[in-house]
N, CA, C and O atoms as a CHARMM CRD file, in Angstrom:
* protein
*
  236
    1    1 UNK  N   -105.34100 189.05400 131.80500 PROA 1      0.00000
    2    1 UNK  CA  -104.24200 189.42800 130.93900 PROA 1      0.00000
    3    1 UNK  C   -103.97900 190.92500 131.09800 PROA 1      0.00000
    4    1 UNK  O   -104.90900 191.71300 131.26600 PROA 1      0.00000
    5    2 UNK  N   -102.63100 191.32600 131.04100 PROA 2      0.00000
    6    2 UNK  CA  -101.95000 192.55000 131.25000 PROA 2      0.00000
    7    2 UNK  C   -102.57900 193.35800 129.81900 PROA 2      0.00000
    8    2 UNK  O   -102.54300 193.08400 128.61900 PROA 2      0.00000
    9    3 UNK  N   -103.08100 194.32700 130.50800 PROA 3      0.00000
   10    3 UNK  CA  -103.51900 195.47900 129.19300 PROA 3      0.00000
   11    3 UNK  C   -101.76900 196.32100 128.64400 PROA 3      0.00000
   12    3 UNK  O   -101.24400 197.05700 129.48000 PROA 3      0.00000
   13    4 UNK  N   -101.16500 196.14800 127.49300 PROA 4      0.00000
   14    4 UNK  CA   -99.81400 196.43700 127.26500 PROA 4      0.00000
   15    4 UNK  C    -99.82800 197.97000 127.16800 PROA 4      0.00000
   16    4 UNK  O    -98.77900 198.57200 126.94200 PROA 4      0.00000
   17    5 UNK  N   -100.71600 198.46100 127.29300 PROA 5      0.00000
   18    5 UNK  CA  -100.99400 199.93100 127.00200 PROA 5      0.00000
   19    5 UNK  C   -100.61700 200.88400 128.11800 PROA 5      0.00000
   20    5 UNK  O   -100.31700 202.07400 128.02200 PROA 5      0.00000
   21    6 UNK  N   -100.69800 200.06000 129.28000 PROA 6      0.00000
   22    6 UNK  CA  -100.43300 200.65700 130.91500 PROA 6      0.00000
   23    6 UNK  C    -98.93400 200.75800 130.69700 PROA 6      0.00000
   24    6 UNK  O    -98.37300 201.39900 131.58500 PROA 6      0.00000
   25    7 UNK  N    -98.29900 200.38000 129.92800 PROA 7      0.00000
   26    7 UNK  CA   -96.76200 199.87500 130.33500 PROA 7      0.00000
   27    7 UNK  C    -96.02000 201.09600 129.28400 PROA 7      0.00000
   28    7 UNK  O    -96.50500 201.37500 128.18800 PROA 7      0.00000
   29    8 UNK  N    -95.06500 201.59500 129.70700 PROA 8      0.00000
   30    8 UNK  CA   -93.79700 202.75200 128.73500 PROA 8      0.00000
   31    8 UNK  C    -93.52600 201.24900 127.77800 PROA 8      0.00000
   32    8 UNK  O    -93.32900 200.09200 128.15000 PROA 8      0.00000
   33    9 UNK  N    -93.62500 201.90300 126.31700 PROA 9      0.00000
   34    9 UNK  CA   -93.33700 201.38900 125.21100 PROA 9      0.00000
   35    9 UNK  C    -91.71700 200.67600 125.20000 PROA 9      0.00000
   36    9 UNK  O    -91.11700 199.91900 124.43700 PROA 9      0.00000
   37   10 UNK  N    -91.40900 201.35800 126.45800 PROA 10     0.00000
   38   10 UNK  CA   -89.64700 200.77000 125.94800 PROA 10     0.00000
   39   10 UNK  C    -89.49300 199.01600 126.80700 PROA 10     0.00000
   40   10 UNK  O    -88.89600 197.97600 126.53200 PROA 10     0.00000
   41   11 UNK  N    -90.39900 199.47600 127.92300 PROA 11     0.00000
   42   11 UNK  CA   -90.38200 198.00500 128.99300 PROA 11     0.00000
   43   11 UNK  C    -91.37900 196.96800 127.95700 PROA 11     0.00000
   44   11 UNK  O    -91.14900 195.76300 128.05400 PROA 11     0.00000
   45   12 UNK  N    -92.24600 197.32000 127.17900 PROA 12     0.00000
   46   12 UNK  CA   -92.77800 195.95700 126.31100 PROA 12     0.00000
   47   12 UNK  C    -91.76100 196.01200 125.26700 PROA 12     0.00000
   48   12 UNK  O    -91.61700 194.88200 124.80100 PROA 12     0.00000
   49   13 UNK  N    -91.16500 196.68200 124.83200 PROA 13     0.00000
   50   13 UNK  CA   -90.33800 196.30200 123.46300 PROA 13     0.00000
   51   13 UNK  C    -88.90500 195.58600 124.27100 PROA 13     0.00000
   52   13 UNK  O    -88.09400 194.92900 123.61900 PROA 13     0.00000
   53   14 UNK  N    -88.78300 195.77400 125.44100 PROA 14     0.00000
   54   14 UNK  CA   -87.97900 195.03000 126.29400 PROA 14     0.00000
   55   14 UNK  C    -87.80500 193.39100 126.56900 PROA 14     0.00000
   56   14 UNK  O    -87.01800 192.45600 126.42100 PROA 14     0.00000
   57   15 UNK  N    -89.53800 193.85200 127.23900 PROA 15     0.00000
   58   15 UNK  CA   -89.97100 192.30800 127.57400 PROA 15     0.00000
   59   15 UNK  C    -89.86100 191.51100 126.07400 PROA 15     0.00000
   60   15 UNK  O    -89.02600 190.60900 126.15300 PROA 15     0.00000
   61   16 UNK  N    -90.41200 191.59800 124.89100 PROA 16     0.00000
   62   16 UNK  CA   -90.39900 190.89300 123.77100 PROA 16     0.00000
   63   16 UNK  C    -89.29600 190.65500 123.32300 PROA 16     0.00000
   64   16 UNK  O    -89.15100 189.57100 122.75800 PROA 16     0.00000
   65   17 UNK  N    -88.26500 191.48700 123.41000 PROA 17     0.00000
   66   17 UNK  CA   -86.81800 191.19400 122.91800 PROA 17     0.00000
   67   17 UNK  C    -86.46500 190.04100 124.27600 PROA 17     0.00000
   68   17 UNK  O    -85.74800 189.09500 123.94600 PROA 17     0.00000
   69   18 UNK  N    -86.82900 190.07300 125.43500 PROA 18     0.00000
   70   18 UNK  CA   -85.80300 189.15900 126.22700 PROA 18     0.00000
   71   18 UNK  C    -86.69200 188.07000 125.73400 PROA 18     0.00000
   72   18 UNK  O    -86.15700 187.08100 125.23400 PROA 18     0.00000
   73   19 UNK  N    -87.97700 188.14000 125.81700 PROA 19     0.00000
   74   19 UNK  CA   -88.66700 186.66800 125.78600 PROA 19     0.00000
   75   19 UNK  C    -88.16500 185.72500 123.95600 PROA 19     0.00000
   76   19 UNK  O    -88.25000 184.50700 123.79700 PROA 19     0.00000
   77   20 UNK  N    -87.74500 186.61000 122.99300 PROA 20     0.00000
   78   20 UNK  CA   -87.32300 185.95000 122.13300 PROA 20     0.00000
   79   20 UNK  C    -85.69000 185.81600 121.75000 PROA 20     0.00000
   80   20 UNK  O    -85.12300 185.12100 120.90700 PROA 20     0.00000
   81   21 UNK  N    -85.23600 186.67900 122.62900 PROA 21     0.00000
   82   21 UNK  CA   -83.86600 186.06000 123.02100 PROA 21     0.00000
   83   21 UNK  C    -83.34100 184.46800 123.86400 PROA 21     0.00000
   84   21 UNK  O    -82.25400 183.88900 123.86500 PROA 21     0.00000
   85   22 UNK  N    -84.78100 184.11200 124.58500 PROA 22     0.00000
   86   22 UNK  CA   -84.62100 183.30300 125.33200 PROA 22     0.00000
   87   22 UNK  C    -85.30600 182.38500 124.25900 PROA 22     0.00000
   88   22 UNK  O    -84.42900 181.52700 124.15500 PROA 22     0.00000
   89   23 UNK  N    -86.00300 182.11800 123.65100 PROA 23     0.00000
   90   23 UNK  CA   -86.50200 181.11300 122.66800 PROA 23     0.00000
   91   23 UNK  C    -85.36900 180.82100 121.69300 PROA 23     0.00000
   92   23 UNK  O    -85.03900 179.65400 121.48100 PROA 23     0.00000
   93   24 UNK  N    -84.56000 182.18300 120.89200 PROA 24     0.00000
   94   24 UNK  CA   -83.70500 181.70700 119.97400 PROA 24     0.00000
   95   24 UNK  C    -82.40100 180.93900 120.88200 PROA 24     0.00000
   96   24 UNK  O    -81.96700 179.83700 120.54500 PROA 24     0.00000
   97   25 UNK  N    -81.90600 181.64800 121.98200 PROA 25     0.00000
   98   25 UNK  CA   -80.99000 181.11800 122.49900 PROA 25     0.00000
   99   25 UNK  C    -80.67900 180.08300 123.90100 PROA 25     0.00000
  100   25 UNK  O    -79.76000 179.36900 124.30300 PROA 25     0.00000
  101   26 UNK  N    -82.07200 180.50100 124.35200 PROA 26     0.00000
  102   26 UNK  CA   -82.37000 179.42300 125.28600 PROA 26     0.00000
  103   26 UNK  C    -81.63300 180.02800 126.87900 PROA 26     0.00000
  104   26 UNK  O    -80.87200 180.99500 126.90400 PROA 26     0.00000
  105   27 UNK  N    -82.00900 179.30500 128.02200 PROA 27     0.00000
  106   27 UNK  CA   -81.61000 179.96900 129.01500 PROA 27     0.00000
  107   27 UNK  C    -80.22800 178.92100 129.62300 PROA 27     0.00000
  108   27 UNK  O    -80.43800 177.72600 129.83200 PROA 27     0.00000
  109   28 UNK  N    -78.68300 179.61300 129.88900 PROA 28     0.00000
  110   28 UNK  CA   -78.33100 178.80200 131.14100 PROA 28     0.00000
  111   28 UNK  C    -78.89300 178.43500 131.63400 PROA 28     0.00000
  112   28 UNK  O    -80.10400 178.60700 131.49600 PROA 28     0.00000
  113   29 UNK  N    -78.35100 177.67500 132.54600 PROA 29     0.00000
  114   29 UNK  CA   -78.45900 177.17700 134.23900 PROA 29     0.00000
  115   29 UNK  C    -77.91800 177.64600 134.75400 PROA 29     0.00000
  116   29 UNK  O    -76.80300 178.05700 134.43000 PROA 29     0.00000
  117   30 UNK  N    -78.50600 177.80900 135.87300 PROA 30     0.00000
  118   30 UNK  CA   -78.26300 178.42800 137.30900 PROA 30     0.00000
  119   30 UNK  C    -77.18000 177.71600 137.85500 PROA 30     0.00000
  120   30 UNK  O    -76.18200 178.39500 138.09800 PROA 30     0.00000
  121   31 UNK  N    -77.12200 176.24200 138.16500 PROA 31     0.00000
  122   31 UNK  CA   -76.41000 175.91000 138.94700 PROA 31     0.00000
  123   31 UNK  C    -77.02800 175.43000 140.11500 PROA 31     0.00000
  124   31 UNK  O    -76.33500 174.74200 140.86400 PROA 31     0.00000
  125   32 UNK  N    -78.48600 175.71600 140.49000 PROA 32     0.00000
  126   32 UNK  CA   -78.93100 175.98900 141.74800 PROA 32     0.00000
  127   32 UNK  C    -79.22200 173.57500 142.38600 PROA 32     0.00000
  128   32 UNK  O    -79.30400 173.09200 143.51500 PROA 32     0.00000
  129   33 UNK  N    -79.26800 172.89600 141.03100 PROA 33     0.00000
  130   33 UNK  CA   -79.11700 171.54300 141.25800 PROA 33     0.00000
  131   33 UNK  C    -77.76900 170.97800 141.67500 PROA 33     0.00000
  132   33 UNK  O    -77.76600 170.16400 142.59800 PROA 33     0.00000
  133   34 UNK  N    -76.79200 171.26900 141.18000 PROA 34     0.00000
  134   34 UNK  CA   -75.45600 171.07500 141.46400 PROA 34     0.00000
  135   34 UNK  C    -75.40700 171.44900 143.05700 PROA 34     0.00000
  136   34 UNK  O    -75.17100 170.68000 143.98900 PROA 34     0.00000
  137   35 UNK  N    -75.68100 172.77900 143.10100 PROA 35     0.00000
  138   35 UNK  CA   -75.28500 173.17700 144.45900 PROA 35     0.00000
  139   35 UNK  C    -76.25900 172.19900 145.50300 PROA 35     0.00000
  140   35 UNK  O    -75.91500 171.93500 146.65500 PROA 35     0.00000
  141   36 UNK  N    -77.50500 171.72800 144.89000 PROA 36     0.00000
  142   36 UNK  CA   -78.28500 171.30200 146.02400 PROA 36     0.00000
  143   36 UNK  C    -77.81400 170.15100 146.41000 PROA 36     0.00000
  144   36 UNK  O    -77.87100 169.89500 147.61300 PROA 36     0.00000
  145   37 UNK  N    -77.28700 169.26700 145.56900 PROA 37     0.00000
  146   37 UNK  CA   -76.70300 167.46400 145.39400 PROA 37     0.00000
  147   37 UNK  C    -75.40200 167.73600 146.13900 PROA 37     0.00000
  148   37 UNK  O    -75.15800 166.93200 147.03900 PROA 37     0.00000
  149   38 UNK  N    -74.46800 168.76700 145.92900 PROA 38     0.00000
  150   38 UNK  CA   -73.77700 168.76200 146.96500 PROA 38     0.00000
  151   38 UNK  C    -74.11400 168.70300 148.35600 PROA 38     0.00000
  152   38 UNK  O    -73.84400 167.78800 149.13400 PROA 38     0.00000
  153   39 UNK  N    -74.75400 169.80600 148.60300 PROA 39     0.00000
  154   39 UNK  CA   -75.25800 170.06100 149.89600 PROA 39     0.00000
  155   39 UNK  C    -75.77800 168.79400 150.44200 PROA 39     0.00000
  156   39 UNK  O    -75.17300 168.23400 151.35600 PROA 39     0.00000
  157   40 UNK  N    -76.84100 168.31300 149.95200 PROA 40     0.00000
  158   40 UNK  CA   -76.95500 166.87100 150.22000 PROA 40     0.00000
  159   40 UNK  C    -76.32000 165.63700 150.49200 PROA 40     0.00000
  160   40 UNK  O    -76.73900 164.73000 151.21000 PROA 40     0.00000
  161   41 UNK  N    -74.82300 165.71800 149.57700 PROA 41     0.00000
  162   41 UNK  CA   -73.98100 164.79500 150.07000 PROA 41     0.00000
  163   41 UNK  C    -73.33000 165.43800 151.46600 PROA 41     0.00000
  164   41 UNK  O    -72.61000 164.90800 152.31300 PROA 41     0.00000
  165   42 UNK  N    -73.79600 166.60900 151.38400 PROA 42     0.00000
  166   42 UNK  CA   -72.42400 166.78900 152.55100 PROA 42     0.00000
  167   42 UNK  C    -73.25000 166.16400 154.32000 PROA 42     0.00000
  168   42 UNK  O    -72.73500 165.63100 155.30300 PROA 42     0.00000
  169   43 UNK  N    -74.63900 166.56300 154.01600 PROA 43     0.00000
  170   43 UNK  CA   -75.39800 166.76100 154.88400 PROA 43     0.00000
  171   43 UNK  C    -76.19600 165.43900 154.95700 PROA 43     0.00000
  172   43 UNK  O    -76.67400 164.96100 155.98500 PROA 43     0.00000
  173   44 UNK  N    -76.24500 165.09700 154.13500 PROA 44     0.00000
  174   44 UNK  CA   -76.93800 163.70800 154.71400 PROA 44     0.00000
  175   44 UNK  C    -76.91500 162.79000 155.80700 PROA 44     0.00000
  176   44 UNK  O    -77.93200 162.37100 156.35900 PROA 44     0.00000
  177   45 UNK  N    -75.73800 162.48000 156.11700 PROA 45     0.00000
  178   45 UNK  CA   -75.75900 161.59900 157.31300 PROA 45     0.00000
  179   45 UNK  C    -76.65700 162.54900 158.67100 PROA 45     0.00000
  180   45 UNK  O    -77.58700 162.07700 159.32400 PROA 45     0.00000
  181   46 UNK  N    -76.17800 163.71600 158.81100 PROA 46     0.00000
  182   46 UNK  CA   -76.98400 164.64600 159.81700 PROA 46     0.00000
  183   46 UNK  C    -78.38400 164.64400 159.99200 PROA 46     0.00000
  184   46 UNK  O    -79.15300 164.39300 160.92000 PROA 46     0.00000
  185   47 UNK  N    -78.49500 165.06600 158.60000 PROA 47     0.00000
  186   47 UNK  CA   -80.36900 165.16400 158.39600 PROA 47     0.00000
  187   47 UNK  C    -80.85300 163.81800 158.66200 PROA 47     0.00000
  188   47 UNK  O    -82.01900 163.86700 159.05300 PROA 47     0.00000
  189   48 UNK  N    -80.34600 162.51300 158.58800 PROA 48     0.00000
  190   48 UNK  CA   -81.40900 161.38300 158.56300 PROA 48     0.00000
  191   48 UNK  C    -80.80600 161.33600 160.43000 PROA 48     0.00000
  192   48 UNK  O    -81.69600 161.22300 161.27300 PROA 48     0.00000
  193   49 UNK  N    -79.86600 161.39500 160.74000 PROA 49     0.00000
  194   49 UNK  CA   -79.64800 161.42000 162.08400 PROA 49     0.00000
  195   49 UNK  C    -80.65100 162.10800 162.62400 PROA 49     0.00000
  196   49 UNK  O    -81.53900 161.45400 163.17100 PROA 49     0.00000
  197   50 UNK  N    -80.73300 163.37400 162.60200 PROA 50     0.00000
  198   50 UNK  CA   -82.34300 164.15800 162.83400 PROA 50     0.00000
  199   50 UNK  C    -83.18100 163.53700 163.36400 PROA 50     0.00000
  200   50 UNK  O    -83.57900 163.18300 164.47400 PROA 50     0.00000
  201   51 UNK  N    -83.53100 163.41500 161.53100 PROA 51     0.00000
  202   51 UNK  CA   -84.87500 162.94100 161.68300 PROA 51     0.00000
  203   51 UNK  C    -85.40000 161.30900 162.43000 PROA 51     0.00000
  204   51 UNK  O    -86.48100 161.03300 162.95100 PROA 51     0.00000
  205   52 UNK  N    -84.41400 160.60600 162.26800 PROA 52     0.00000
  206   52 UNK  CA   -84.74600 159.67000 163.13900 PROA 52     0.00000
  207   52 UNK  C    -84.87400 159.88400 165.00700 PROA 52     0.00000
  208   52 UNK  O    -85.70400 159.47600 165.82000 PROA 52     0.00000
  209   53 UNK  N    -83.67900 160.67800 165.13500 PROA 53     0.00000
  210   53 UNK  CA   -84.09700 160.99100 166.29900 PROA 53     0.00000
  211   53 UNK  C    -85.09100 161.60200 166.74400 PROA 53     0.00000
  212   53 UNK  O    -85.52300 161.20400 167.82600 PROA 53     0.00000
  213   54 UNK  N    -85.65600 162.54600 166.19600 PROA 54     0.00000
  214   54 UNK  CA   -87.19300 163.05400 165.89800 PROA 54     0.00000
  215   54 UNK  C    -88.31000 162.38900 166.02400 PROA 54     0.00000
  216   54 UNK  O    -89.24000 162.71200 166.76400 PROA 54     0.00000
  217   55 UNK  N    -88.27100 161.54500 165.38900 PROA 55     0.00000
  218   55 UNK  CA   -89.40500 160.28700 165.42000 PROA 55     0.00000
  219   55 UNK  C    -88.81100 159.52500 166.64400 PROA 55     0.00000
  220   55 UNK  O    -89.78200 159.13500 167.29300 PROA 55     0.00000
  221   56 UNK  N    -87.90000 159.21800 167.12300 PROA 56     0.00000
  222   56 UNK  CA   -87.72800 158.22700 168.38100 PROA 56     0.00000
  223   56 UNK  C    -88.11100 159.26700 169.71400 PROA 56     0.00000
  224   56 UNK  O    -88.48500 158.76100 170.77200 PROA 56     0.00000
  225   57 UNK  N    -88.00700 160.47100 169.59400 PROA 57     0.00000
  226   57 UNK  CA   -88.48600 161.39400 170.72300 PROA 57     0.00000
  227   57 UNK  C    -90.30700 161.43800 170.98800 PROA 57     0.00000
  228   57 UNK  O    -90.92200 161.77400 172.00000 PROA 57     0.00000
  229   58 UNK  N    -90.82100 160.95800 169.65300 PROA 58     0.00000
  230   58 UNK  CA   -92.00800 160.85700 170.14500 PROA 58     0.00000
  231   58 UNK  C    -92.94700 159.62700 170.59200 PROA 58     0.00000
  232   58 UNK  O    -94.06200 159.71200 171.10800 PROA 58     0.00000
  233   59 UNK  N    -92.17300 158.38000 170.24600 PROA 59     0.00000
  234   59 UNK  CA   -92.18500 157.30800 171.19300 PROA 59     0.00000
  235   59 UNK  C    -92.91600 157.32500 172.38700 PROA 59     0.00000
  236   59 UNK  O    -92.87400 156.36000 173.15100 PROA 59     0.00000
């Protein structure tokens, strides 16, 4: 555990305000699932094309 004493008083009174900003109000989303399920639809047929060919190269 972090000794809080090493740290300028303003970066822990920082950290405690974000960490209970995020409890009362909770965090967005990123977005970063959306973007991946796209990507996936777009790319799918490719990637299993791949990979099958991948595995038939070592035949």
């Amino acid at each position: 555990m972090a000794d809080l004493d090493q740290w300028h008083p303003t970066y822990v009174y920082l950290a405690f305000w974000l960490q209970d900003k995020i409890k009362r109000e909770g965090l967005e989303g990123i977005g970063y699932m959306e973007h991946a399920q796209r990507w996936a639809e777009r790319n799918a047929d490719d990637e299993t094309a791949d990979s099958i060919s991948s595995e038939l190269r070592r035949l």
